[in-house]
C-alpha positions, 0 to 999 in steps of 0.5 A, spaced: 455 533 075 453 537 070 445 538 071 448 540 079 453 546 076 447 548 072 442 549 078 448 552 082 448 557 076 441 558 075 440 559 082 446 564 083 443 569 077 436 569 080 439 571 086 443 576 083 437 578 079 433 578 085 438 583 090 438 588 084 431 589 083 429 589 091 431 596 092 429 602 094 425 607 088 424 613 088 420 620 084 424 623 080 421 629 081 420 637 085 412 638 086 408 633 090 402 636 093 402 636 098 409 633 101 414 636 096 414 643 092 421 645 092 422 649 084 430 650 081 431 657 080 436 660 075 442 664 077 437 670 076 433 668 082 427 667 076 423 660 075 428 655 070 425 654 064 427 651 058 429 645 053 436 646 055 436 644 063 435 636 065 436 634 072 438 628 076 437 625 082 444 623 085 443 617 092 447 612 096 447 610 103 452 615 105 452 622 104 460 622 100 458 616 096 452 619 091 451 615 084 447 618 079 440 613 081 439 609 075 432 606 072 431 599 072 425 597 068 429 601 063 435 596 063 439 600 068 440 607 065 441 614 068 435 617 067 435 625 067 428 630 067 426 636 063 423 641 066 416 641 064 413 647 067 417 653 069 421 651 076 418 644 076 421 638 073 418 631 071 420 624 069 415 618 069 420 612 071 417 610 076 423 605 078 429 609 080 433 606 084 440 606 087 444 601 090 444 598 097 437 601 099 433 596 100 426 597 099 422 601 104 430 603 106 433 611 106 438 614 102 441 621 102 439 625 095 440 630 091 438 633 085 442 636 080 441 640 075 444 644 069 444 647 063 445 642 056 448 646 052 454 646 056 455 639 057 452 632 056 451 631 063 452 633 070 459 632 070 462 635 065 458 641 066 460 642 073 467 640 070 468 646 066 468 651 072 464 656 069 457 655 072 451 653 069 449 647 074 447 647 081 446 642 087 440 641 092 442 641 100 442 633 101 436 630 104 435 624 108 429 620 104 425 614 104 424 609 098 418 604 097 418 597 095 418 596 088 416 589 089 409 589 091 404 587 088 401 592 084 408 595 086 408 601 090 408 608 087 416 611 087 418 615 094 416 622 093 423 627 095 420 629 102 425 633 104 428 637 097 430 645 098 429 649 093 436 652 090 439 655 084 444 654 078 450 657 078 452 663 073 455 662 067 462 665 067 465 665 060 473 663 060 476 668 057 479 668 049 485 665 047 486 673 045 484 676 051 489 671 055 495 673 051 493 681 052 493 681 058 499 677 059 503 681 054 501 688 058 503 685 064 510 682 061 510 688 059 509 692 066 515 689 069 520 690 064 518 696 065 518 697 073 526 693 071 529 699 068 527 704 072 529 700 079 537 700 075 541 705 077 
């Protein structure tokens, strides 16, 4: 009995290996003569460059269901690109992978850029609301089969537009807050008193 149950066990583990690893991969990348040239521009319309701006593909099955797609050879992490020229970012994963996208299977991406001196990840930048991130359009695009032998080269982004960030906004100060707050309180007392007879 105990020799079955540790068959039953093993069997399921490498099913589940199995399944996640037979999924469709994908280029983390903008520029791929001739198919892909779609360069990210900064909220100036100039080419983005520098150390501070990463980007990530974001995929799923469905348009409203985008995850961050992770590399699997690289224990299923998030997996961000420098820009290694202006406009033009590059990672060299070559398992990029999302969930539910069988090998040879479409998915529905984007690409997500932003600014790392504003936050650690896409959403935390996005989540401040001053700018400093942008989203391509979502495009429909094919993934290849990691599981060839030799394995097939990850899908190119057929179908990324370019596009640019946001311009950053900065919160106002603490001060600038209560000055204004002050001048206006202030308005109103006044507009008060001159109202009374």
């Amino acid at each position: 009995m105990n020799m079955y149950l540790i068959i039953v066990s093993i069997a399921l583990n490498l099913s589940l290996v199995c399944s996640t690893w037979a999924q469709s991969s994908f280029e983390l990348a903008n520029k791929h003569t001739p198919l892909v040239n779609a360069p990210v521009f900064d909220a100036q319309g100039e080419l983005l460059s520098g150390p501070q701006y990463l980007a990530e593909l974001w995929g799923g099955t469905t348009a409203d269901s985008l995850t961050p797609l992770v590399d699997i050879a690289q224990g299923f992490r998030r997996e961000m690109a420098p820009f290694i020229s202006p406009g033009y970012f590059f990672s060299p994963s070559a398992y990029l992978s999302g969930t539910n996208v069988p090998p040879l299977g479409f998915a529905w991406l984007q690409v997500r850029v932003w600014d790392t001196s504003l936050g650690a990840t896409y959403e935390e930048v996005a989540g401040l609301a001053i700018g400093g991130y942008g989203e391509s359009p979502l495009f429909y695009a094919q993934g290849r089969n990691p599981l060839l032998a030799p394995p097939d080269l990850p899908g190119p982004l057929i179908g990324l537009q370019s596009f640019s960030l946001l311009p950053v906004v900065p919160e106002p100060s603490t001060w600038v807050l209560l000055a204004l707050g002050g001048a206006t309180l202030r308005w109103v007392v006044r507009r008060q008193r001159l109202r009374k007879p």
